[in-house]
Backbone bond lengths (Angstrom), bond angles and torsions (degrees), N, CA, C in turn:
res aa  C-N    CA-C-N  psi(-1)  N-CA   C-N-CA  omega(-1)  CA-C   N-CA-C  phi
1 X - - - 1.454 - - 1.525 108.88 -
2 X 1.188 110.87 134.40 1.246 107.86 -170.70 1.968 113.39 -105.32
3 X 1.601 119.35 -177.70 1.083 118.31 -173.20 1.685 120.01 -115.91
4 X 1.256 119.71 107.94 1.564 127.00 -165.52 1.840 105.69 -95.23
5 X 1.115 92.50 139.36 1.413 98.66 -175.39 2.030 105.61 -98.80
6 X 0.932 113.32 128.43 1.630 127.97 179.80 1.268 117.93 -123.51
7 X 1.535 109.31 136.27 1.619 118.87 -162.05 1.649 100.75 -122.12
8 X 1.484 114.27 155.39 1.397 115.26 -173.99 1.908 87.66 -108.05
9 X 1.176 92.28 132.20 1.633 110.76 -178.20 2.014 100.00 -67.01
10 X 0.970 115.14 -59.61 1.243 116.88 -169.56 1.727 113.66 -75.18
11 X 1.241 111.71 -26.74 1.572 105.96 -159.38 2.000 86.80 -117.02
12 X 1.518 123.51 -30.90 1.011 110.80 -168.54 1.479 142.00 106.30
13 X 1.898 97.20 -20.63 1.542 121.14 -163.82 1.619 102.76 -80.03
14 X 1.258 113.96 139.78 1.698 127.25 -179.97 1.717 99.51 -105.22
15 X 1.799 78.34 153.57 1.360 81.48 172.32 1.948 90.90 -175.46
16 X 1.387 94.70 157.70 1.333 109.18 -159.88 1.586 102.30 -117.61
17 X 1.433 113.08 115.93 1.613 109.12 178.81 1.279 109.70 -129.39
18 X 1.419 118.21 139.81 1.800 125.83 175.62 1.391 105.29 -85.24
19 X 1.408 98.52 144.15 1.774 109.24 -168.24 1.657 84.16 170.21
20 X 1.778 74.86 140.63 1.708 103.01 -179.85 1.760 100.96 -61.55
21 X 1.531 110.36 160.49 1.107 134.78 165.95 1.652 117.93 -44.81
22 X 1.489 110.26 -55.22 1.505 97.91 -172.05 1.606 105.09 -96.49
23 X 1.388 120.21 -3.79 1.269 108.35 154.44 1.715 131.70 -57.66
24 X 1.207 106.37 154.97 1.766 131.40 -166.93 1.361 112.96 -126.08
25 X 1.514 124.14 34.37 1.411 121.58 -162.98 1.894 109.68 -88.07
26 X 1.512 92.34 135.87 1.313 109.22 -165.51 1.577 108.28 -80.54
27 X 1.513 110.86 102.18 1.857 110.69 -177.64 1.293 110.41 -98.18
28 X 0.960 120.44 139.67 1.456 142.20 167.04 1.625 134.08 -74.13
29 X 0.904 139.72 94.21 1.259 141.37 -178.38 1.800 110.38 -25.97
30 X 1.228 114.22 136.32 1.757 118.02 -167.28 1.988 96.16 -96.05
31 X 1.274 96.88 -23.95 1.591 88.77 -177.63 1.584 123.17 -97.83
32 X 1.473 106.90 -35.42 1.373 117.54 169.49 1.732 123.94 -123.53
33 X 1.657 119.46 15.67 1.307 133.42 155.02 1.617 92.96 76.11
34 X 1.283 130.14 -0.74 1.223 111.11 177.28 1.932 122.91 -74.27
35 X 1.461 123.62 177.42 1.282 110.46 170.48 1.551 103.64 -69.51
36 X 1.424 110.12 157.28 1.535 125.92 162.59 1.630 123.14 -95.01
37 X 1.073 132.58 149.03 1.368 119.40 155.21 1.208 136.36 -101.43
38 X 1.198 122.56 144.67 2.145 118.02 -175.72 1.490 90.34 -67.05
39 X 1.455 96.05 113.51 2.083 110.66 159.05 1.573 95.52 -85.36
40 X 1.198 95.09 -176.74 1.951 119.87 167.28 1.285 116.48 -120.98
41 X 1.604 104.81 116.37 1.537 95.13 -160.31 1.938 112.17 -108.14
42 X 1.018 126.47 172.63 1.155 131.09 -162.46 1.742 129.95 -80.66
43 X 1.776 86.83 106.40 2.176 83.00 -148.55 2.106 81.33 -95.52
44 X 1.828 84.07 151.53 1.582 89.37 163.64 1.403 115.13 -77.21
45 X 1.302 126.38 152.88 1.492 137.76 142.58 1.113 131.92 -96.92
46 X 1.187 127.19 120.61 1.551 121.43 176.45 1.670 88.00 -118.41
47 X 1.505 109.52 147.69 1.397 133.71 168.32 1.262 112.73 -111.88
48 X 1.295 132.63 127.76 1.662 145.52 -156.91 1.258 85.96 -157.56
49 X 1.514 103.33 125.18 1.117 128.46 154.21 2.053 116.92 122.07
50 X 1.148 116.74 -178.43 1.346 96.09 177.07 2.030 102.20 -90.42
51 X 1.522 108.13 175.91 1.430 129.10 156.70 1.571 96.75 112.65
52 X 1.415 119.28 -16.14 1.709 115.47 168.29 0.953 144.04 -74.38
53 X 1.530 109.85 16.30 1.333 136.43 -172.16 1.427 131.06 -118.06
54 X 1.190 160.67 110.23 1.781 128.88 -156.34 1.090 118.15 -53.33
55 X 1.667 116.91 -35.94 1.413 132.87 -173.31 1.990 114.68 -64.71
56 X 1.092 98.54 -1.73 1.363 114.98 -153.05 1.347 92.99 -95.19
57 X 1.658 128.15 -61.53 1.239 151.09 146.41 1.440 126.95 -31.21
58 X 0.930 112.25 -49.96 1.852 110.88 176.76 1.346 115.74 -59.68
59 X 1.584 132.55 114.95 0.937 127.00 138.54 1.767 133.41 -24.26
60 X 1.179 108.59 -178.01 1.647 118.59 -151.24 1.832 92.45 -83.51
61 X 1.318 101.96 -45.36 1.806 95.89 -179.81 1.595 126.47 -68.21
62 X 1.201 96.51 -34.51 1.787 98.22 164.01 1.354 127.66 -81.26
63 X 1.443 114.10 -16.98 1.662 113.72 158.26 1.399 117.15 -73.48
64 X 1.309 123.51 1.22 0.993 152.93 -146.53 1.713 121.08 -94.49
65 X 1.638 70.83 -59.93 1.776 95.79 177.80 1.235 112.61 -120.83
66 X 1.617 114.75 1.76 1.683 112.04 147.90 1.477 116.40 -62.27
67 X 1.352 114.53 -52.22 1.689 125.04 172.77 1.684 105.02 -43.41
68 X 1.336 110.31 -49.23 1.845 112.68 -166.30 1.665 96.73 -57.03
69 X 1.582 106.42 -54.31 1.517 109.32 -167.17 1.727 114.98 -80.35
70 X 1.348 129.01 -0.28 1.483 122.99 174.80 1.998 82.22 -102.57
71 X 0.765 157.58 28.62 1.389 153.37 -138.93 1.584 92.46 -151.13
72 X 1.355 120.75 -61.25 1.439 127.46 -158.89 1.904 87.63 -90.61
């Protein structure tokens, strides 16, 4: 079960509650008792591995004539 982050529309206050996936449970604001809503909160990414790069992607002829044109 994972952890959803919920914001109070009027006052602003966050707060993070665990609850299953197909649950819909109605939270309450801790500072001003109002309902909250599920926001989307801010996940890291890390990229490992090759193809995330442009250089990664280009075939042999366009590395090719990138070199000719940073060159001239």
């Amino acid at each position: 079960m994972p952890f959803y982050r919920y914001t109070c529309d009027s006052c602003g206050y966050q707060k993070s509650v665990f609850h299953g996936i197909s649950e819909a449970p109605t939270v309450t604001c801790d500072s001003c008792g109002k309902t909250m809503r599920r926001t989307i909160s801010r996940v890291g990414v890390i990229f490992k591995g090759s193809g995330f790069y442009i250089t990664d992607s280009r075939n042999e002829s366009k590395k090719n004539e990138s070199k000719k044109e940073e060159a001239a």
